[in-house]
C-alpha positions as a printed NumPy array, in Angstrom:
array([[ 24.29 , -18.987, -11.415],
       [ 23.235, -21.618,  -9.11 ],
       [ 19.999, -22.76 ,  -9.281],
       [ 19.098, -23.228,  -6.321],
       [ 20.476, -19.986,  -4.877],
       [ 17.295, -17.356,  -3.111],
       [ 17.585, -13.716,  -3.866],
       [ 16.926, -11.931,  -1.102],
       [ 13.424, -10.452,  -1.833],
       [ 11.754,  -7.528,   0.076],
       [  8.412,  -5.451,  -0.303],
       [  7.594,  -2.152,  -0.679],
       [  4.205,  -1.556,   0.626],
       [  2.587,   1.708,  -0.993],
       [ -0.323,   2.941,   1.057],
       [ -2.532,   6.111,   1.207],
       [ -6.15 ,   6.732,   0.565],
       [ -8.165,   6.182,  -2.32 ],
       [ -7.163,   8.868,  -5.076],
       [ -3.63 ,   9.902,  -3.238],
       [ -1.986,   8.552,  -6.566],
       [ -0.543,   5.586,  -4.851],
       [ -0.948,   3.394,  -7.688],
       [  0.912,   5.925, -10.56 ],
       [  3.33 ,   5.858,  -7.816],
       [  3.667,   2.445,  -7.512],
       [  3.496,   1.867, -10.834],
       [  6.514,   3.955, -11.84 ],
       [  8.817,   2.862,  -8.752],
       [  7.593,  -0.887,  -9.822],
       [  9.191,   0.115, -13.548],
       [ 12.52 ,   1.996, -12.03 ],
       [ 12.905,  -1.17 ,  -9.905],
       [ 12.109,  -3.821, -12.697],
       [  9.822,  -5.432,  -9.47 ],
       [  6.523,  -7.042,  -9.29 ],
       [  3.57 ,  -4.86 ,  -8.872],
       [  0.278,  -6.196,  -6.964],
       [ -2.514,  -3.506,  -6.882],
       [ -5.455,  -4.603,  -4.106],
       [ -8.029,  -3.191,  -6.612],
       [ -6.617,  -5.248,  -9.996],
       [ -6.416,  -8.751,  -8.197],
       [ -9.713,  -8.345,  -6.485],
       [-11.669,  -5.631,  -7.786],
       [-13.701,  -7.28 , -10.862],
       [-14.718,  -9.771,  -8.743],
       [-16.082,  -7.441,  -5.467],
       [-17.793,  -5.579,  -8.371],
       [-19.444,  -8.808, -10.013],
       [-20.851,  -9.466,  -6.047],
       [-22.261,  -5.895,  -6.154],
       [-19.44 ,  -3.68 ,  -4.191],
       [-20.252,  -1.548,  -1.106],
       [-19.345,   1.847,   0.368],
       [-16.   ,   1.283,   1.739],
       [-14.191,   3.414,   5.178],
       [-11.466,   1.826,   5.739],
       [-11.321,   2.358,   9.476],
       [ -8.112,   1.549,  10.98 ],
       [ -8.068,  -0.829,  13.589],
       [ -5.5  ,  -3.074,  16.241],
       [ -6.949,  -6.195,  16.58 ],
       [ -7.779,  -8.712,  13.656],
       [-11.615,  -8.704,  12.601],
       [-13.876, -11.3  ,  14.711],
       [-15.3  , -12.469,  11.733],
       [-13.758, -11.348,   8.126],
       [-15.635,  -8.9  ,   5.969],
       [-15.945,  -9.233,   2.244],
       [-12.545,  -6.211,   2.73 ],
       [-10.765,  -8.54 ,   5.009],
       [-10.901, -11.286,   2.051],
       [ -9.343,  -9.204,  -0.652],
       [ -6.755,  -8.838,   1.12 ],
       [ -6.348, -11.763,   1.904],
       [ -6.084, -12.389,  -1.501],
       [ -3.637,  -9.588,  -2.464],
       [ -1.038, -11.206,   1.008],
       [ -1.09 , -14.65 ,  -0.287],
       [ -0.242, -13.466,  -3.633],
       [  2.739, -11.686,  -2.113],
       [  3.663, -14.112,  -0.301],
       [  4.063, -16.394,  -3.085],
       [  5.999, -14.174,  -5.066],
       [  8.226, -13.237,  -2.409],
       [  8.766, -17.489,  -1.668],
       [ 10.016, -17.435,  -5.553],
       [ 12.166, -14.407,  -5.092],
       [ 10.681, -12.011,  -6.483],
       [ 10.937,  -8.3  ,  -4.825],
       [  7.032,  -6.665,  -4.595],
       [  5.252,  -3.079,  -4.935],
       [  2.134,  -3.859,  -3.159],
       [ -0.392,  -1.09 ,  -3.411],
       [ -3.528,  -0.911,  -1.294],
       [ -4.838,   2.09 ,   1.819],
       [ -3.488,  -0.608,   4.5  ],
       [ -4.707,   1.514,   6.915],
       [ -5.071,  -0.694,  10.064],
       [ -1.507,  -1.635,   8.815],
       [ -0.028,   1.647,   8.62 ],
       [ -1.607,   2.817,  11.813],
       [ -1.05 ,   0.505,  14.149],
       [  2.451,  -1.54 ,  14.977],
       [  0.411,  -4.56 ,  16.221],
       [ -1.427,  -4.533,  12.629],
       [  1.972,  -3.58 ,  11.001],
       [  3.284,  -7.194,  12.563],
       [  0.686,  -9.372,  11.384],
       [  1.243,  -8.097,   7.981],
       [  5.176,  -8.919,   7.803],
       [  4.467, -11.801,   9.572],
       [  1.937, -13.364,   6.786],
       [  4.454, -12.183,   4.005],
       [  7.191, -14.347,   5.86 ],
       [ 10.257, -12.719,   5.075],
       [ 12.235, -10.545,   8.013],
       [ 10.781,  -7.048,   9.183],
       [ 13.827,  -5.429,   7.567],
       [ 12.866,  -6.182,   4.125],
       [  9.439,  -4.849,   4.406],
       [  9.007,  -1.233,   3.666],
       [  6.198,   1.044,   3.552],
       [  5.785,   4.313,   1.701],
       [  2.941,   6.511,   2.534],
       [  0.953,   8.994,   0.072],
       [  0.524,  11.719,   1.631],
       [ -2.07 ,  13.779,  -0.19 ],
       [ -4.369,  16.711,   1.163],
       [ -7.243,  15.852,   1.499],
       [ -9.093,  18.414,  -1.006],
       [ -6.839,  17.545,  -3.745],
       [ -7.978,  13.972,  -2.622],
       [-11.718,  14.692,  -3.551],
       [-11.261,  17.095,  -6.612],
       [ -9.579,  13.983,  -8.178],
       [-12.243,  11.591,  -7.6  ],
       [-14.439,  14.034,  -9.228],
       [-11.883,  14.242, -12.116],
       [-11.575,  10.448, -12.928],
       [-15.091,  10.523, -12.226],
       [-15.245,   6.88 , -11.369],
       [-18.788,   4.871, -10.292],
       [-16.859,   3.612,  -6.934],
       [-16.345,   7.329,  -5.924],
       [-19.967,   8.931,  -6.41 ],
       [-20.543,   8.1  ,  -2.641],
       [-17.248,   9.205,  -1.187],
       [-17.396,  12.267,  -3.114],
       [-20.884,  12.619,  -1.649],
       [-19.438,  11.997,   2.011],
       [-15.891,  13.067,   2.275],
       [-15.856,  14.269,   5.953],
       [-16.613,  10.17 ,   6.494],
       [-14.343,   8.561,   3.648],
       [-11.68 ,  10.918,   4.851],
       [-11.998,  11.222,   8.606],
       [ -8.688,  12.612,  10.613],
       [ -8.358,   8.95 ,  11.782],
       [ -8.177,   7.496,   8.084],
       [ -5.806,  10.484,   7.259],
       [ -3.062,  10.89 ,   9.857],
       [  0.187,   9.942,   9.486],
       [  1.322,   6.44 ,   9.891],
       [  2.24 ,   4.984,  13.051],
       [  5.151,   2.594,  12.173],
       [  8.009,   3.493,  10.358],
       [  7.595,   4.957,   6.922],
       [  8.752,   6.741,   3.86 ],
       [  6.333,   9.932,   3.001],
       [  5.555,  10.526,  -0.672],
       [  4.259,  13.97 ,  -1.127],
       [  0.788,  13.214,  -3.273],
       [  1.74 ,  16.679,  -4.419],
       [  4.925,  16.54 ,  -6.144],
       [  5.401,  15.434,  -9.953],
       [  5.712,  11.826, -10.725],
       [  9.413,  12.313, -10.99 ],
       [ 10.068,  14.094,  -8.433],
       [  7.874,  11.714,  -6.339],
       [ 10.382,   8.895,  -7.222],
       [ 13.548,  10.641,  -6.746],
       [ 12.589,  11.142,  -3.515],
       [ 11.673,   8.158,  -2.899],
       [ 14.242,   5.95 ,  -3.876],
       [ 17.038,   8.893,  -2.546],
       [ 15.171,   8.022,   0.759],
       [ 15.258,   4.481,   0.143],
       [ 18.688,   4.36 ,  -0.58 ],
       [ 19.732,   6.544,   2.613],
       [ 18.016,   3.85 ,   4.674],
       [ 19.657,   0.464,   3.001],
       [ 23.006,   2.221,   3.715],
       [ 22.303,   2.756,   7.469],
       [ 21.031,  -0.991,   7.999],
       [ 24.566,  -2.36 ,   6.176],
       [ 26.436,   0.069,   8.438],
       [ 24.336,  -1.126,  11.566],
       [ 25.326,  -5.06 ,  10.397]])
């Protein structure tokens, strides 16, 4: 193998509300795929903690924050990670609400722009989980970070922060099995590669 040769790498960006089951999702189609997995809460969660945390909505919006909140710089963290590991090749699960991202195309741009790679090779896969089943498994894990969303759901899971996305997606139904969840996913996945190398 030359050396010097680049594998093409892509990204599979895995969004959906806190407690959807994005990251068991992730986390098995990272294994099926042998690809890298970056979780938003494991690269920058220990340290938001250690600063004390806050009560996060993550309200979707078009335009780029005036002035970053302590949110905008995790993910900042969790994009330049990807981006690295996308420079050296290596294909990505990235796992995180992305809910500006996911909503709006404008937002949707500015993230494949900062992963620099082409549009094409940037996917996104949304959990699509009912709400209810959203809250009764926060109070399952029983987790500190969800006492006040379980407290609030009407505001942690408004119909903005819920709706489907508004780019181009693959839905995961938060419903089915784990299995099931991938075999749909990558049967989906699969379906799609083969219409962009018949479109080429």
């Amino acid at each position: 193998m030359n050396m010097t040769d680049q594998r093409e790498s892509e990204a599979i960006i895995v969004c959906g509300v806190p407690a959807s089951g994005k990251t068991t999702f992730a986390q098995d189609l990272a294994r099926e795929l042998h690809w890298t997995i970056l979780d938003l809460d494991t690269v920058t969660n220990p340290l938001f903690e250690h600063m004390g945390g806050e009560f996060l909505v993550d309200v979707p919006t078009a335009q780029p924050a005036a002035r970053a909140s302590v949110n905008d710089i995790r993910y900042t963290c969790l994009f330049d990670t990807t981006r690295e590991n996308l420079g050296l090749g290596n294909s990505v699960v990235v796992v995180a609400p992305f809910t500006s991202e996911r909503t709006f195309p404008a937002a949707w741009g500015r993230l494949v722009e900062r992963l620099a790679i082409p549009n094409p090779r940037v996917h996104l896969a949304w959990m699509d989980t009912p709400p209810a089943e959203v809250v009764r498994r926060m109070q399952v894990r029983g987790a500190a970070r969800d006492l006040d969303k379980i407290q609030d759901p009407e505001r942690f899971l408004s119909p903005e922060v819920t709706r489907p996305p508004g780019v181009a997606h693959i839905r995961i139904d938060g419903l089915l099995s784990p299995g099931e969840q991938i075999n749909q996913f990558l049967a989906d996945f699969a379906g799609r590669a083969a219409a962009r190398a018949v479109v080429r």
